[in-house]
N, C-alpha and C positions, 0 to 999 in steps of 0.2 A: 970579449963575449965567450972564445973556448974557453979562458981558462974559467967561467962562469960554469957554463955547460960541463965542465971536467967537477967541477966543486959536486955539482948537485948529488949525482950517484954517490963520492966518496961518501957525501954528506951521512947520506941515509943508511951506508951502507956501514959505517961506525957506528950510528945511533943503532942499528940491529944487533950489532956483534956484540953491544957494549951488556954488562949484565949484572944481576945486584938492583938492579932498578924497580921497586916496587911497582908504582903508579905507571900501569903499561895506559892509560886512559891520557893522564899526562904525556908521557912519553910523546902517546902519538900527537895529539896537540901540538905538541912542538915543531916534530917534526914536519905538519900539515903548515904552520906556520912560516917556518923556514923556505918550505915551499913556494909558499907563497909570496913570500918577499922575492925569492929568490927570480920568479915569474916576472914580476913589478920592475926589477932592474932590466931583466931581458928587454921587454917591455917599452922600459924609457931610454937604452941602449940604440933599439931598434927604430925608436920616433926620433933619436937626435941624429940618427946616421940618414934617415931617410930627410930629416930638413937642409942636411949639407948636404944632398943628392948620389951621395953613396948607394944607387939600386940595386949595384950589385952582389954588396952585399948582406941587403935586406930582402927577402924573394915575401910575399904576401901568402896570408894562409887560402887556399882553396876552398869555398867554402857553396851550400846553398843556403836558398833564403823561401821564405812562405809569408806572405802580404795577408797577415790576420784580420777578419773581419766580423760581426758579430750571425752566428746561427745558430738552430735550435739544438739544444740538450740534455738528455736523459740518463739518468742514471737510474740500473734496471736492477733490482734484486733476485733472484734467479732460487725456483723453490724447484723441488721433485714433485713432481703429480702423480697423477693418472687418470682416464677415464675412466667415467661410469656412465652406465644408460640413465635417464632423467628419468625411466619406468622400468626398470631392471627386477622382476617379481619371482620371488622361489613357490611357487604354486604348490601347493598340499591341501588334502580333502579336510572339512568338517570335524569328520569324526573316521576312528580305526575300522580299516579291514582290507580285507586281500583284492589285489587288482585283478577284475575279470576282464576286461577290455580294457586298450588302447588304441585312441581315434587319429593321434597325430604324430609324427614322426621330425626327428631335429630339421628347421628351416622352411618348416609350412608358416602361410600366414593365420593368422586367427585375428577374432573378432570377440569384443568383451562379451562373454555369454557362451561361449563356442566350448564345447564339452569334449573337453583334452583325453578323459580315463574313467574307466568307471569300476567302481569298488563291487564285491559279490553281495547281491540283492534277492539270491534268493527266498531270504524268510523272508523279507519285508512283502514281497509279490505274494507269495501266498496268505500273508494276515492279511492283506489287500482285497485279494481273491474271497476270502472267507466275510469279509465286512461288506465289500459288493453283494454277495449273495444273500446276508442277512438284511442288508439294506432294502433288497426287492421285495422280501416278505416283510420287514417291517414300514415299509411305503404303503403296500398293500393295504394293512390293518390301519393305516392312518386314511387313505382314503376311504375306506367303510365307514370307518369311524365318525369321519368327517361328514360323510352323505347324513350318515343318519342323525346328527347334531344338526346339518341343516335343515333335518326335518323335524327338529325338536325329537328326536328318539334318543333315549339313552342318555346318560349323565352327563353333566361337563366335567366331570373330573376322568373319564374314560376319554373322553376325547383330548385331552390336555396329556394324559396320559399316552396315549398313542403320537402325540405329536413331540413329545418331548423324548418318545425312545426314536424316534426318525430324526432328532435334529439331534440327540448323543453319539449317534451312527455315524452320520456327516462329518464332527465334528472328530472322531475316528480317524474314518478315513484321511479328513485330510492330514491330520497327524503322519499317519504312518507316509502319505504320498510328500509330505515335508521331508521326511526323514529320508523316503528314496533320491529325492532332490542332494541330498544333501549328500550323499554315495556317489555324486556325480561331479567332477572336478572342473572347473571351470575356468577359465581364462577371466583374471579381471581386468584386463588391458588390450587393446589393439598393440600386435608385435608378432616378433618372429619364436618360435619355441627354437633355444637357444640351447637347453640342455633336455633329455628325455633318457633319465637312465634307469628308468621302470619296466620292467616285466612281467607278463599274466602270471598270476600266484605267488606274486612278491607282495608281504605285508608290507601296507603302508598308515604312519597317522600324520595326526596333524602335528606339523613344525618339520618334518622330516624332509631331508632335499631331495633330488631326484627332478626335478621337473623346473626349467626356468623360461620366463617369456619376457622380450627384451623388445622394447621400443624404441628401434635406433636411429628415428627420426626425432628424436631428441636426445641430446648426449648433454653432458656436461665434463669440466676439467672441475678435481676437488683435487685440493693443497693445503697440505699445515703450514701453516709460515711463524716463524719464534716472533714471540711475545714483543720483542723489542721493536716492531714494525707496525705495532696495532693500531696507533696512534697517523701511522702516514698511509696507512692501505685501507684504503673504503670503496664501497658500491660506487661503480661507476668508471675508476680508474682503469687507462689504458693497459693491456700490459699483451704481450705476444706470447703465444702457446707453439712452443716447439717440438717436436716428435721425431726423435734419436732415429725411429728404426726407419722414419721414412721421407729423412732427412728433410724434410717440410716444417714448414710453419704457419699460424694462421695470427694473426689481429685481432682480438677483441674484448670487452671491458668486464669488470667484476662484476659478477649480479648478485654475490651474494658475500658477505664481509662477515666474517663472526666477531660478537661483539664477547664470548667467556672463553677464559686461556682454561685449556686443558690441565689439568693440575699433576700430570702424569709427564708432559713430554713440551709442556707450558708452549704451548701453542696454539693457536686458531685458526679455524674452518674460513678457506676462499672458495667460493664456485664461481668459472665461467662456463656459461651456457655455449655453447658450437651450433654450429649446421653440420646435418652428417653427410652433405655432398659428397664429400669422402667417403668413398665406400671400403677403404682400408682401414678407418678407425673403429675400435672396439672396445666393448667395455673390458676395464683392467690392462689396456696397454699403456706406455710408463709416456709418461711427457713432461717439460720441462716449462713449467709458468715462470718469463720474465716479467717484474712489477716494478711500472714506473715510477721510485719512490721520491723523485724530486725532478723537476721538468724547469729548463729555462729558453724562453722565446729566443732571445738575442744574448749568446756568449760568446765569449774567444773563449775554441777549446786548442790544443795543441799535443803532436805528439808524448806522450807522458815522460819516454825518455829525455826529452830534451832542457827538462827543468831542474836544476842540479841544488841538492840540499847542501846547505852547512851549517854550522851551529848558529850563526848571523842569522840565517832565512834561505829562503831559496829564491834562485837567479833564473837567468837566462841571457842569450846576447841576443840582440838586435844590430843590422847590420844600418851604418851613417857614417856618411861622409868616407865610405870608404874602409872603417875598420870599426871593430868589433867595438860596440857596449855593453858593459857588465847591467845589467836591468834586473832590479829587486823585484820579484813579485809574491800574492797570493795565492795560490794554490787550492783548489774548490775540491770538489769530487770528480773522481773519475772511474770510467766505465770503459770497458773493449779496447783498451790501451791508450785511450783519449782524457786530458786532463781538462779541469775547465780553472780560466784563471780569472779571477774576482779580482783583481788591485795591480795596476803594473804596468798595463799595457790598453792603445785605444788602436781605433780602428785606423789601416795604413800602414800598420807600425810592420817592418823587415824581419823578422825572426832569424835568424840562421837555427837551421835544422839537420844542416849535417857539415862537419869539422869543425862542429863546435867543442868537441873534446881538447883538452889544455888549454884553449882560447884565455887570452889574460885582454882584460882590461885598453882599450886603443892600441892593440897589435892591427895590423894590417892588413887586410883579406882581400882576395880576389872573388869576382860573384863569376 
């Protein structure tokens, strides 16, 4: 068995030095094979020495074991996010003009209606002023007018007349008192004013930023996730929202699944909606949507390192009777360095999960 042991290094240690060898793909082949045999004699070396009671000089490999049994598994796709408020509004007036007043200050509450700023109103007050004052003289004449039609005096087309310049008036007025409404900035959401960065005699119009009001008793997580997923991610699906800066995580399902890929960055729109119990979350703080894109009740998962590929398939040992079994398996998906295996193995069955490195085929192990 040394002079076995002496072979194997010279072995490989030729086949490197050696040169001129095209097919370095071949090469290795060979040399994985050579290996391999070479392991096999060790192997049956070591089980015929150990049937003629020679223990001592057969020592068993040290090893541990994990008694696989079936539990639940997911495997989670992991997108970039971020939140947003579910009411998140850039508030800007109607129509242009310069700010005369400002009512609210960043971090007040407000109420849908609540009048944030108000734009400069002075002409509109005075055509106002001017249309009130013509309104009381033109009331007047309508009432005269009217007495004396009720008394059969005077025409009806004088009295139609007077009534029709009193309700032109009216219909004035409230024009221009629409229009001063409308100089006045108004919150359209119960929230917090989240930005205010206007000042008296600052031209403002409509579309322009400057003023935000954020409803952060409703939040949502939005994520693009690639196209290739569209088909397994829908409304409803579990998936966990995690937040880098505040090392936390929360639980909760997709309310919202886009069903058209972006044609730009071909991906589609997920929202989950949150609770903001959290009072450290904010809109535009960055977080991490993991998406359960395949779920199984009852699996054997297993360390991931411990499944070894070759060109055959991939293995593993299970420990019986004492020494190691070479055991062919399937290989599923895996997640957080957990593999899940589909074909190979049932419930009970010994795994070895650590010295399993070199393990050959009914060598002999200690648990």
């Amino acid at each position: 068995m040394k002079n076995l042991l002496y072979i194997l290094p010279l072995g490989i240690a030729f086949a490197f030095t050696s040169c001129g060898t095209p097919d370095k793909k071949a090469e290795l082949e060979d040399l994985k094979k050579q290996q391999s045999e070479i392991k096999d004699k060790i192997a049956t070396l070591e089980a015929e020495l150990s049937k003629s009671g020679d223990q001592k000089k057969v020592a068993g490999r040290d090893v541990a074991i994990t008694t696989v049994e079936p539990a639940p598994f997911s495997h989670l796709i992991e997108v970039q996010a971020k939140v947003e408020g579910d009411e998140n509004v850039m508030v800007s007036p109607e129509t242009p003009g310069t700010i005369s007043r400002i009512f609210v200050k960043v971090g007040d509450q407000v109420s849908p209606g609540t009048v944030l700023a108000e734009l400069e109103n002075s002409v509109y007050m005075k055509t106002l002023a001017e249309l009130e004052s013509t309104r009381d003289f033109t009331n007047t004449i309508y009432l005269k007018q009217k007495a004396l039609w009720d008394q059969k005096i005077g025409t009806e087309i004088q009295f139609l007349q007077a009534k029709n310049s009193l309700e032109s008036i009216d219909r004035k007025m409230a024009t221009v008192r629409q229009q001063l409404e409308m100089l006045r900035i108004k919150s359209p959401i119960r929230g917090t004013v989240d930005a205010m960065d206007l000042k008296v005699g600052q031209a403002f119009a409509p579309g322009l930023p400057g003023l935000r009001v954020v409803n952060f008793s409703k939040l949502k997580i939005q994520a693009d996730v690639a196209e290739a997923y569209i088909s397994k991610v829908k409304k409803g699906d579990f998936v966990e929202v995690y937040f880098p800066d505040l090392k936390s995580s929360v639980k909760a399902s997709i309310s919202y699944a886009g069903k058209v890929i972006d044609p730009i960055n071909r991906t589609f729109r997920v929202e989950v909606n949150i609770s903001s119990n959290t009072a450290s979350l904010h809109p535009n703080q960055v977080a991490i949507v993991r998406i359960a894109d395949y779920t199984s009740a009852n699996a054997f998962t297993l360390p991931l390192a411990i499944v070894q590929n070759t060109p055959e398939g991939s293995y593993l040992f299970l420990a019986e009777n004492g020494v190691a079994k070479k055991q062919l398996v399937k290989p599923g998906l895996n997640y957080a360095g957990k593999l899940e295996v589909l074909e190979g193995l049932k419930a009970g069955d010994k795994v070895i999960t650590s010295g399993y490195q070199d393990l050959v085929d009914g060598q002999k192990i200690n648990l």
